[in-house]
C-alpha positions, 0 to 999 in steps of 0.5 A: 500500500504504501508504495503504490500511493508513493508511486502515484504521486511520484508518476504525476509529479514528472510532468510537473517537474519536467516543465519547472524552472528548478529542472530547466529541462530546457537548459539541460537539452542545450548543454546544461549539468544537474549535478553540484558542486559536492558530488561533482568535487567527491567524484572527480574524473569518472570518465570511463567508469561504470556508474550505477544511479539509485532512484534517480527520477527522470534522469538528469544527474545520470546523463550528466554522469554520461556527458562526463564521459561515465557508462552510466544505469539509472534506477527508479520505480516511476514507470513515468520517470524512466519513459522520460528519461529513455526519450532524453538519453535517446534524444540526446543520443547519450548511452544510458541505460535506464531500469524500471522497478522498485529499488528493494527488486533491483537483484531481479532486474539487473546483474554486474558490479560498478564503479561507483554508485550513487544517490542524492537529494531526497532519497531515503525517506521513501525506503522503509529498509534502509539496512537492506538499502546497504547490502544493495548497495554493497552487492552492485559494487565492484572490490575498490569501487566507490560509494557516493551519496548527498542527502538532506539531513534528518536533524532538520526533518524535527523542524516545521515552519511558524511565522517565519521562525523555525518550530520543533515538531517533529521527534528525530528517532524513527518508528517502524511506521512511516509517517502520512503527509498531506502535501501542498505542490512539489518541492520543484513547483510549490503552486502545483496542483496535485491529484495525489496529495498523500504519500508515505515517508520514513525517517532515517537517523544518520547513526542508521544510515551509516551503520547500514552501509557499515554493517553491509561490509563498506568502509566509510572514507568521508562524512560531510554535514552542511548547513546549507541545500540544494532547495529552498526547504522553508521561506526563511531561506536566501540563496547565496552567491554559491547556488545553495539555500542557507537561513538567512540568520546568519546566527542561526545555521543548521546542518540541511545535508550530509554526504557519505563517501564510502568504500568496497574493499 
């Protein structure tokens, strides 16, 4: 249940996302890059490496991967999303190959080790098992390969917005069940006007997220935490000179994301 009212949301939000000013489909098909300067500067040169691209929505950062010179596999449950990003690869004429099915079935659909896996930006919190999320992501990678994640940080997932100030609402430990949120428009098109409001999420402590991915058998090289996003996650955001969202309190910063660099030995 849980995942078919996910996938619903998520297969009408491509058309949404695909026509907003924040993907700018349009700057990308002339030349543009969806990736940041984190995973971009983690990563380095992956020119000639074999790249696996967990959830990965329409594809944007794993044809930027193969605009990089990587051979790049992209991975998402939305049957929408893939179709679009199947078009762009194909328009683009850039070989990518895209995977349609639900992350935790992967073993099913697609065999091989790569060079390097990765995931960014609002993944996590629609898995309900995030140690079986490890070993997934232990098994696709190749002795030496590597491991790269960027993801918003869950201290700031307790925070709710009042009157311009930030409130706590929310506890920071999980439960085993996931929360229901009601929402309002996408983070991409706050205005959008949605058919399927409800979906499903988990929280993921980061003690979790980082045992996982040790328990599964990686070695962790680097974690990272910022006090700064990749999106606008409440109105008490400015953008900076850089191209990330910070509070505008200057004395005020939060730790909004974190990155994990991890190792297959």
């Amino acid at each position: 249940m849980f995942y078919r009212t996910n996938l619903r949301y998520w297969n009408e939000l491509v058309d949404i996302h695909a026509g907003s000013r924040v993907y700018d489909l349009e700057g990308f098909l002339a030349g543009g890059s969806s990736l940041h300067s984190i995973e971009l500067e983690a990563l380095g040169d992956v020119s000639g490496k074999i790249l696996l691209h967990l959830q990965c929505h329409f594809g944007l950062d794993t044809l930027s991967w193969a605009r990089l010179g990587a051979e790049v596999t992209g991975v998402d449950f939305s049957e929408n999303a893939i179709q679009l990003a199947r078009h762009l690869a194909q328009r683009l004429r850039l070989p990518a190959k895209f995977v349609h099915c639900n992350l935790y079935d992967l073993p099913e659909h697609l065999e091989g080790e790569f060079d390097v896996v990765y995931t960014s930006y609002g993944v996590i919190n629609w898995l309900h098992d995030i140690w079986r999320w490890g070993e997934i992501v232990h098994g696709y990678l190749r002795p030496g390969g590597i491991f790269f994640m960027a993801e918003f940080h869950p201290f700031m997932l307790i925070f709710d917005e009042e009157g311009g100030e930030l409130a706590v609402k929310h506890g920071y430990w999980h439960s085993s069940e996931p929360s229901l949120i009601e929402v309002d428009g996408s983070y991409a098109d706050r205005d959008a006007v949605l058919e399927n409001r409800e979906v499903y999420e988990w929280t993921h402590p980061l003690g979790d997220v980082l045992s996982s991915l040790i328990g599964a058998g990686l070695a962790l090289e680097e974690v990272r935490e910022y006090p700064f996003s990749v999106d606008e996650i409440w109105g008490n955001m400015e953008k900076r000179e850089d191209g990330y969202w910070r509070l505008k309190r200057r004395d005020l910063q939060l730790p909004l994301m974190f990155s994990v660099k991890a190792t297959r030995p």
